[in-house]
ROLO-251289 format. One record per residue (C-alpha): residue in one letter; chain; residue number from 0; x, y, z. Coordinates in steps of 0.001 Angstrom, whole numbers, padded with zeros to 6 digits. Each point is the difference from the previous one (the first is absolute). Example, Ala and Ser with C-alpha at 12.3 -4.5 7.8 and 13.67 -1.06 7.14 Angstrom:
<pts>
{residuo=A	cadena=A	num=0	px=012300	py=-004500	pz=007800} .
{residuo=S	cadena=A	num=1	px=001370	py=003440	pz=-000660} .
</pts>
This chain:
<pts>
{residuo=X	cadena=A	num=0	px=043397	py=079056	pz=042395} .
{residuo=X	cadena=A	num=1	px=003241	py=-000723	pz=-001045} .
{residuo=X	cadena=A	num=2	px=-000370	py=000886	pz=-003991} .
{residuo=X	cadena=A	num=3	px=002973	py=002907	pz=000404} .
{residuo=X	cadena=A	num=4	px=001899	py=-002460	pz=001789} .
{residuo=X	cadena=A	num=5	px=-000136	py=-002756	pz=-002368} .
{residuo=X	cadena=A	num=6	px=000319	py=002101	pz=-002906} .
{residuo=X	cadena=A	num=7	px=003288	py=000945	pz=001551} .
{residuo=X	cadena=A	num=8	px=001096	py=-004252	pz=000687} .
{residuo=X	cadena=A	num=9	px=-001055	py=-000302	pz=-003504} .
{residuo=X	cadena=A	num=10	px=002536	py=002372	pz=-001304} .
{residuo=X	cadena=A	num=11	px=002645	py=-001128	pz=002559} .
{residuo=X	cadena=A	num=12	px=-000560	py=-003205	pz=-001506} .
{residuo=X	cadena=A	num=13	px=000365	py=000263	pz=-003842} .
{residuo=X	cadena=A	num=14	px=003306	py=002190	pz=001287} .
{residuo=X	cadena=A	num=15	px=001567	py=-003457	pz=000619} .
{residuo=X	cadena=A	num=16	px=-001635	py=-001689	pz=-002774} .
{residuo=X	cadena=A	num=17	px=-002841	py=000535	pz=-002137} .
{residuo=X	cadena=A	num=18	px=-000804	py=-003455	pz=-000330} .
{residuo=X	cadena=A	num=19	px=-001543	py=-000047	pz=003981} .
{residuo=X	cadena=A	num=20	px=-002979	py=001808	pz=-001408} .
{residuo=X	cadena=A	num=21	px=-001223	py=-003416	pz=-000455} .
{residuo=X	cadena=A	num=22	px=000216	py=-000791	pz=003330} .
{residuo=X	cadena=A	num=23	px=-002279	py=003762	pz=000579} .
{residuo=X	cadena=A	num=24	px=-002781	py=-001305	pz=-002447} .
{residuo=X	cadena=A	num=25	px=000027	py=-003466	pz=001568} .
{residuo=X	cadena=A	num=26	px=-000336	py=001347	pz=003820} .
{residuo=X	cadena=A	num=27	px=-002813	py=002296	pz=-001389} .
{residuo=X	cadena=A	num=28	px=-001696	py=-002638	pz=-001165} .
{residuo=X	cadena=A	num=29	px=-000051	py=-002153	pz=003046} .
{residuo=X	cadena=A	num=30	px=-001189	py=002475	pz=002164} .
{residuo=X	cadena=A	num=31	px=-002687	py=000291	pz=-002404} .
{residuo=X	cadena=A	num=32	px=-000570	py=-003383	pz=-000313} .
{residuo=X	cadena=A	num=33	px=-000453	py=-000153	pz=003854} .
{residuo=X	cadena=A	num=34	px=-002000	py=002709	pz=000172} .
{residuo=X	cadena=A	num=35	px=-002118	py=-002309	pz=-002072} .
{residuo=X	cadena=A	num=36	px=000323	py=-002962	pz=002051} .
{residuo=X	cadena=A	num=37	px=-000553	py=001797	pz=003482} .
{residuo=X	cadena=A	num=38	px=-003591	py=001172	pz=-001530} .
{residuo=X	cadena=A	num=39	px=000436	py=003408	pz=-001144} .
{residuo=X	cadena=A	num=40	px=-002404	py=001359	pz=-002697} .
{residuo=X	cadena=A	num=41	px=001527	py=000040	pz=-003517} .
{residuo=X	cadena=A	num=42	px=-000266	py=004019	pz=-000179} .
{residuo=X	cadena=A	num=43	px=001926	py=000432	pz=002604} .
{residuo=X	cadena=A	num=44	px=002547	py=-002070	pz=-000988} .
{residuo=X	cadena=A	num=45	px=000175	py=000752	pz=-003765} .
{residuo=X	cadena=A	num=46	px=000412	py=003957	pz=001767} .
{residuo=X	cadena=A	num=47	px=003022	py=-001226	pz=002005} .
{residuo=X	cadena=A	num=48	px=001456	py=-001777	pz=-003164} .
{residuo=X	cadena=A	num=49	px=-000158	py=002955	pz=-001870} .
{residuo=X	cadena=A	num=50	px=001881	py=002059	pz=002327} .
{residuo=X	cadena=A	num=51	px=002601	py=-002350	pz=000371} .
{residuo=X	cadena=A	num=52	px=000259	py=000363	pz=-003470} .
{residuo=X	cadena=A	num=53	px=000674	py=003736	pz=000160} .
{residuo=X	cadena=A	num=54	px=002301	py=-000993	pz=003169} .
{residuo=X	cadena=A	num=55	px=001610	py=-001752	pz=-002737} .
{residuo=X	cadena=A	num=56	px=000312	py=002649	pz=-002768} .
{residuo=X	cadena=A	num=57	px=000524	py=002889	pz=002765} .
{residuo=X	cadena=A	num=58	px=003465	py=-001920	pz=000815} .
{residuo=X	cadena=A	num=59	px=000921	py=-000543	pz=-003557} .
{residuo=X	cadena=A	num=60	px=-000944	py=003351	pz=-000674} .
{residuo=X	cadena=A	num=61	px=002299	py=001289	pz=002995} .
{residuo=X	cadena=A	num=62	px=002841	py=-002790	pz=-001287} .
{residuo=X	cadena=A	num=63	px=000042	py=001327	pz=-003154} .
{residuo=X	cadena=A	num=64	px=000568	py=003585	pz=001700} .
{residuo=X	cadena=A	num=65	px=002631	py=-000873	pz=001902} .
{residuo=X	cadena=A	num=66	px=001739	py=-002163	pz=-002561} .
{residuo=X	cadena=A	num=67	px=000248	py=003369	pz=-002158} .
{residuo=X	cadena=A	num=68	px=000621	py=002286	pz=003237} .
{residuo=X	cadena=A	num=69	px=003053	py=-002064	pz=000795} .
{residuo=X	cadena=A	num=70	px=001306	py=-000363	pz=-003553} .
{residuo=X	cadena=A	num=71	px=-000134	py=003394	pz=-000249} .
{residuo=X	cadena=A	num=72	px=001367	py=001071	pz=003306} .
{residuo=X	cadena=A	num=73	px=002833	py=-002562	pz=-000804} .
{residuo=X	cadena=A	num=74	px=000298	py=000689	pz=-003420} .
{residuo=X	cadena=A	num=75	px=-000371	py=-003188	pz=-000872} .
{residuo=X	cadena=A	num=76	px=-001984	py=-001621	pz=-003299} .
{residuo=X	cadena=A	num=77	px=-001088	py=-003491	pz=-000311} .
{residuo=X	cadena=A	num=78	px=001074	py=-002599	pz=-001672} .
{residuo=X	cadena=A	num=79	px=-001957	py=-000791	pz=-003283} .
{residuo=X	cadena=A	num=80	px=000462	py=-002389	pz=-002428} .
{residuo=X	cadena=A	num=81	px=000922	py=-003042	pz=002015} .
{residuo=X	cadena=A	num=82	px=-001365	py=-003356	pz=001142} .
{residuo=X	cadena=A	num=83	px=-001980	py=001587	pz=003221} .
{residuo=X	cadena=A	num=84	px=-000329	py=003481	pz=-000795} .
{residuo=X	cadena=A	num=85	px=-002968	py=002376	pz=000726} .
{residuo=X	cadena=A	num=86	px=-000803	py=000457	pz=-003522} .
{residuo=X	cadena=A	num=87	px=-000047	py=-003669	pz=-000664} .
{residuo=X	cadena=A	num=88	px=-003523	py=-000561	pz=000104} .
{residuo=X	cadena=A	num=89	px=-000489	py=002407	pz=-002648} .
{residuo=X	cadena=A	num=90	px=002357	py=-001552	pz=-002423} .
{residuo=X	cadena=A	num=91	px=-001821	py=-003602	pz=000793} .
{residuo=X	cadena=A	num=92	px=-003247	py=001912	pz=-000897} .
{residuo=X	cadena=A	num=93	px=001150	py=001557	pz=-003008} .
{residuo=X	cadena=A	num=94	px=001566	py=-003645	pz=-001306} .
{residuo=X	cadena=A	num=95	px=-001791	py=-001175	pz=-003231} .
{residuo=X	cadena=A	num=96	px=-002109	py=-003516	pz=-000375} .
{residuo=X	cadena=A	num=97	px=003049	py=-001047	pz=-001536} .
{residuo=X	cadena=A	num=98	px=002367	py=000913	pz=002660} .
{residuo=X	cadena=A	num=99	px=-002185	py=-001860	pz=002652} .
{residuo=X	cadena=A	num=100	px=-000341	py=-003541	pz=-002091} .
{residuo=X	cadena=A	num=101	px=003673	py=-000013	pz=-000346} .
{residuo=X	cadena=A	num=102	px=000144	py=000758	pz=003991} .
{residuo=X	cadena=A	num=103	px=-002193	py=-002635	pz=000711} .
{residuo=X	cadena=A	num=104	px=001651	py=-002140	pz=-002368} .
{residuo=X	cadena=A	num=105	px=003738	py=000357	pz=001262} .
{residuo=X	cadena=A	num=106	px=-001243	py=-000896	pz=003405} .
{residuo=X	cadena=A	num=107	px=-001783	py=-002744	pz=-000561} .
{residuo=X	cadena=A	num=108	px=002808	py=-001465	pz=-001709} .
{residuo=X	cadena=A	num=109	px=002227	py=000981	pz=002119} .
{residuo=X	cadena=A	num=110	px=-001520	py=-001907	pz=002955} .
{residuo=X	cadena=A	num=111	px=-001426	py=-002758	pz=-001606} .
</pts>
């Protein structure tokens, strides 16, 4: 019970910021982790952790929906090419060695 539901809080919740998925993932794993504790055999719990995990994807999945729903409804685009864009993380995986030494390096030096 309660894997439409929380598919649903899941996508409520990376509507007001993505980054709370992390707090999703750790929840999921405490309840598993009690699950453990309170004697429960490891199938059945390994079985509940993998449907949290599709709770999990379900609500991105539905997020992701309703992200391009609304920007079309609104027509509306989003912003790319800026510090905390949605296509960020693909330009971070695209960046060469080079690129990430020089990252790494400006940091450092910069706090330090």
């Amino acid at each position: 019970w309660g894997f439409l539901p929380g598919a649903l809080f899941v996508m409520c919740s990376l509507a007001l910021y993505q980054s709370y998925i992390c707090v999703s993932i750790t929840l999921l794993m405490l309840v598993c982790m009690m699950a453990l504790l309170d004697g429960e055999r490891l199938t059945a719990v390994l079985l509940r952790g993998l449907r949290g995990c599709a709770m999990l994807l379900l609500g991105g999945g539905l997020y992701y929906v309703a992200l391009k729903v609304v920007g079309q409804l609104t027509q509306t685009t989003l912003m790319t090419d800026a510090y905390n864009s949605l296509d960020r993380p693909l330009q971070v995986v695209n960046m060469s060695w080079y690129d990430v030494k020089y990252v790494f390096k400006e940091t450092y030096t910069i706090f330090f």
